[in-house]
C-alpha positions as CSV (number, residue, x, y, z in Angstrom):
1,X,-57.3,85.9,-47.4
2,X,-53.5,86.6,-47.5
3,X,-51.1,86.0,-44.3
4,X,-47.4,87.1,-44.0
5,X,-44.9,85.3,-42.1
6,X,-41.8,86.9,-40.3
7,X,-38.9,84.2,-40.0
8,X,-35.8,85.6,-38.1
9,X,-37.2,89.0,-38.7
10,X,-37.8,89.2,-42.4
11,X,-41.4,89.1,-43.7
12,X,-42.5,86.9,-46.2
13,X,-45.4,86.6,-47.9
14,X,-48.4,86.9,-48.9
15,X,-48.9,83.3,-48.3
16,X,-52.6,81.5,-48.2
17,X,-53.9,80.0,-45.4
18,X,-53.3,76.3,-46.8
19,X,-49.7,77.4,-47.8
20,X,-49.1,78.2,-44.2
21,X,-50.3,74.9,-43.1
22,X,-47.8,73.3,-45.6
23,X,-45.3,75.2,-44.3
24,X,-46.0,74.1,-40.8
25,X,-45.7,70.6,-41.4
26,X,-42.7,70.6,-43.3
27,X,-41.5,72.1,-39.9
28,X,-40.4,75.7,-42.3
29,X,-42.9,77.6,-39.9
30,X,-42.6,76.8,-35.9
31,X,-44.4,78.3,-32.9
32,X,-41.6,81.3,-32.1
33,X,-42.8,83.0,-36.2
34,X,-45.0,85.6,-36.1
35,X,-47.9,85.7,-38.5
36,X,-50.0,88.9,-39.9
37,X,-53.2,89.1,-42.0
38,X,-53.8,92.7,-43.2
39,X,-56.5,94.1,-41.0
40,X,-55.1,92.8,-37.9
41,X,-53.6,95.1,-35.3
42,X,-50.5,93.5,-34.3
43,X,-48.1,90.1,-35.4
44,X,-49.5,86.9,-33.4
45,X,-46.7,84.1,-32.6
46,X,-47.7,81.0,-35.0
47,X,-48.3,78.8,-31.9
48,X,-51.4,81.6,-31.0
49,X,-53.3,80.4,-33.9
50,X,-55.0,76.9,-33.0
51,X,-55.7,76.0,-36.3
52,X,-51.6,76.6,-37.3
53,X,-50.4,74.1,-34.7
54,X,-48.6,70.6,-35.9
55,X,-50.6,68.3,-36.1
56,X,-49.1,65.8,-33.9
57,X,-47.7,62.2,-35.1
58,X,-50.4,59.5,-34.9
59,X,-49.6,57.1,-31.7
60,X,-48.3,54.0,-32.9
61,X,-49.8,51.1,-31.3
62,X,-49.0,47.3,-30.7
63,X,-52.2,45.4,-32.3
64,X,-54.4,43.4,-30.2
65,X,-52.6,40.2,-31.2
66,X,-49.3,41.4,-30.0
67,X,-50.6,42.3,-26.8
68,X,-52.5,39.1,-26.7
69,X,-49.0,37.0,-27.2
70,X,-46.8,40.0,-25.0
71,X,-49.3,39.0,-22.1
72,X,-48.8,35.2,-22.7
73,X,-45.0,35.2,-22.6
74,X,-45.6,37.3,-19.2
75,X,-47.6,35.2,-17.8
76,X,-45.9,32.7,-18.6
77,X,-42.7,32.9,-17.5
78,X,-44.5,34.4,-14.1
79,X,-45.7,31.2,-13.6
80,X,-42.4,29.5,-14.1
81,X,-40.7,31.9,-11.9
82,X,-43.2,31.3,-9.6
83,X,-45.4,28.1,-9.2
84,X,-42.4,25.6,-8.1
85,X,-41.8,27.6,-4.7
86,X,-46.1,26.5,-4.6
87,X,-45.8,23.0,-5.4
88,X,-45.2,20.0,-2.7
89,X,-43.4,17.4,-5.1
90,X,-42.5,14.2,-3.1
91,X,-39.8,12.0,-4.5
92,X,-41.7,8.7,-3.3
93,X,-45.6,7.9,-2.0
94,X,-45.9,7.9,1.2
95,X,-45.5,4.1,2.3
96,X,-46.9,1.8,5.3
97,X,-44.3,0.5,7.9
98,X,-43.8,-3.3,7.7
99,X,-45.9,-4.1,10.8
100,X,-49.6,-2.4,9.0
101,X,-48.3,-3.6,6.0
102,X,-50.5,-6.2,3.9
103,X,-48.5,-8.7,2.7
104,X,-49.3,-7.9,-0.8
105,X,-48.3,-4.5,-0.3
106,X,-45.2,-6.1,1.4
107,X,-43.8,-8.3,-1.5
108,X,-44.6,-5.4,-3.6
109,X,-42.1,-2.9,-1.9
110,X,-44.7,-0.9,-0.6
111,X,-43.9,-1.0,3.0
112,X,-40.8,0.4,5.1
């Protein structure tokens, strides 16, 4: 069946229905035109018809293995950032004083 299309207040037309679709997502026909199909009563805006709608751009997404290494890095550098101010690092053992030192332990340096 035949539509007509009004752009800026001129009609145009007949158009099919796949022609208006065409139209539609080479952006020619947006949601303020008004559409008629003989039989119809009145001129519907384009964005009344459900079927005329844009379609909408498909979501680009980061791939699992992307998300997999972004998580990593994250995660990482969290627990750089974060797991010195969690860690007790002593310069030296703890050592003996020389009077309960062994005297092994004693030659050794291992005492105070």
């Amino acid at each position: 069946m035949d539509w007509f299309i009004a752009r800026n207040g001129k009609p145009q037309g007949p158009l099919t229905f796949q022609a208006m679709l065409d139209a539609v997502r080479r952006g020619e026909l947006g949601p303020d035109d008004y559409v008629w199909q003989p039989g119809s009563d009145f001129w519907k805006r384009a964005d009344d018809i459900v079927t005329l709608s844009p379609v909408p751009p498909p979501r680009r997404t980061l791939p699992w293995r992307w998300a997999a290494v972004v998580g990593l890095v994250v995660s990482g550098a969290a627990m750089l950032v974060l797991l010195p101010s969690f860690v007790w690092v002593e310069s030296d053992p703890p050592r003996a004083s020389k009077r309960d030192c062994p005297f092994n332990d004693y030659v050794q340096g291992r005492c105070r």
